[in-house]
C-alpha positions as CSV (number, residue, x, y, z in Angstrom):
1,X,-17.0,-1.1,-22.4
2,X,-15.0,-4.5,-22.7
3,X,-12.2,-2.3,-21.7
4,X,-13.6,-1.0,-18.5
5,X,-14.7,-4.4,-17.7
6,X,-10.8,-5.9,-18.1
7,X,-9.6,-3.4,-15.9
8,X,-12.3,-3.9,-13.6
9,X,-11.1,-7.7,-13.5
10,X,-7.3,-6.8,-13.5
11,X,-8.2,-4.9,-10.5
12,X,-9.9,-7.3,-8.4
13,X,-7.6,-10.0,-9.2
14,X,-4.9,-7.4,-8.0
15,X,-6.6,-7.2,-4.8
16,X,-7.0,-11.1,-4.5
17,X,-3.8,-11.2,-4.7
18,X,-2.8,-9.0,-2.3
19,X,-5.5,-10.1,0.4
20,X,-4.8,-13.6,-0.1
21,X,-0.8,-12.1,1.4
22,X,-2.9,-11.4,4.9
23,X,-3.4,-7.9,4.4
24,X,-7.1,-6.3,5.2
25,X,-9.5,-5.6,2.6
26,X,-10.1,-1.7,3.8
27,X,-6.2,-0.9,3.1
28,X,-5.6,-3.1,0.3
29,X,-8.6,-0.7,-1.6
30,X,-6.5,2.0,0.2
31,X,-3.6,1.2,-1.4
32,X,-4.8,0.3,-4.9
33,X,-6.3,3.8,-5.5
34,X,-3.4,6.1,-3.7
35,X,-1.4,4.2,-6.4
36,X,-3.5,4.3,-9.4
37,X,-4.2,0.7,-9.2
38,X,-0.5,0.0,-9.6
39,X,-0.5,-3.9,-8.2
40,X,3.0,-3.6,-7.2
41,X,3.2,-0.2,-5.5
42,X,0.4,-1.2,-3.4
43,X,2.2,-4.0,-2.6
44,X,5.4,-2.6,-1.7
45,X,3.2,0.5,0.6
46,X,1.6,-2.6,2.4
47,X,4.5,-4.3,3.0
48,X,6.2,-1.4,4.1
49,X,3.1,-0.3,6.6
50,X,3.0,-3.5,8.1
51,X,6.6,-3.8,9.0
52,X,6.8,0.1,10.1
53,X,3.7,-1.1,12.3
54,X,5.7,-3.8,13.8
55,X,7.9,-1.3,14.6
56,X,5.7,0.5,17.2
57,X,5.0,3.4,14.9
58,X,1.5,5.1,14.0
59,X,-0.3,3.5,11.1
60,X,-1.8,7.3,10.1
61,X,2.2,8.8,10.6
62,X,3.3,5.9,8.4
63,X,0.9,6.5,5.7
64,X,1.9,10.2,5.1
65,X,5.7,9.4,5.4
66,X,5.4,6.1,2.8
67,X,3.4,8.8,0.5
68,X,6.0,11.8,1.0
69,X,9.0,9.3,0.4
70,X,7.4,7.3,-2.8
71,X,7.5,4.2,-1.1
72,X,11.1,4.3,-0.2
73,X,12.4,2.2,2.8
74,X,15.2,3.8,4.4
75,X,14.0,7.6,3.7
76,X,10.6,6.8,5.8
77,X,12.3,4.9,8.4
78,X,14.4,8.4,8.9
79,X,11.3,10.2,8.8
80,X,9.2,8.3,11.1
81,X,12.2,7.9,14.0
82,X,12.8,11.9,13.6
83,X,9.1,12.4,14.4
């Protein structure tokens, strides 16, 4: 049980953390669980969502791409401007 209850705390200190960056609580949880509660995978999708969002493209086409190309910059750029 003290187990479960550290990773309950790593967890929400994760998500401090990332909502105390300005991003919104709905795709912060989002984020944690489509990367198993890695802290800095969720980071990097986040990142990488709000700056494809800057960009003008669709926050649901940016989600699949970012998730298709593991999180990697260029590929999902590619992707989204051959959509």
């Amino acid at each position: 049980p003290s187990c479960l209850l550290l990773q309950f705390l790593s967890y929400l200190s994760a998500c401090d953390r990332l909502l105390k960056q300005g991003y919104e609580e709905g795709q912060v949880e989002e984020a944690m669980e489509m990367f198993q509660y890695s802290e800095k995978k969720a980071a990097e999708f986040l990142r990488l969502l709000a700056q494809f969002n800057d960009m003008g493209f669709q926050q649901n086409e940016i989600k699949e791409v970012l998730l298709l190309c593991g999180n990697q910059r260029e590929k999902a750029l590619e992707e989204l401007v051959m959509k």
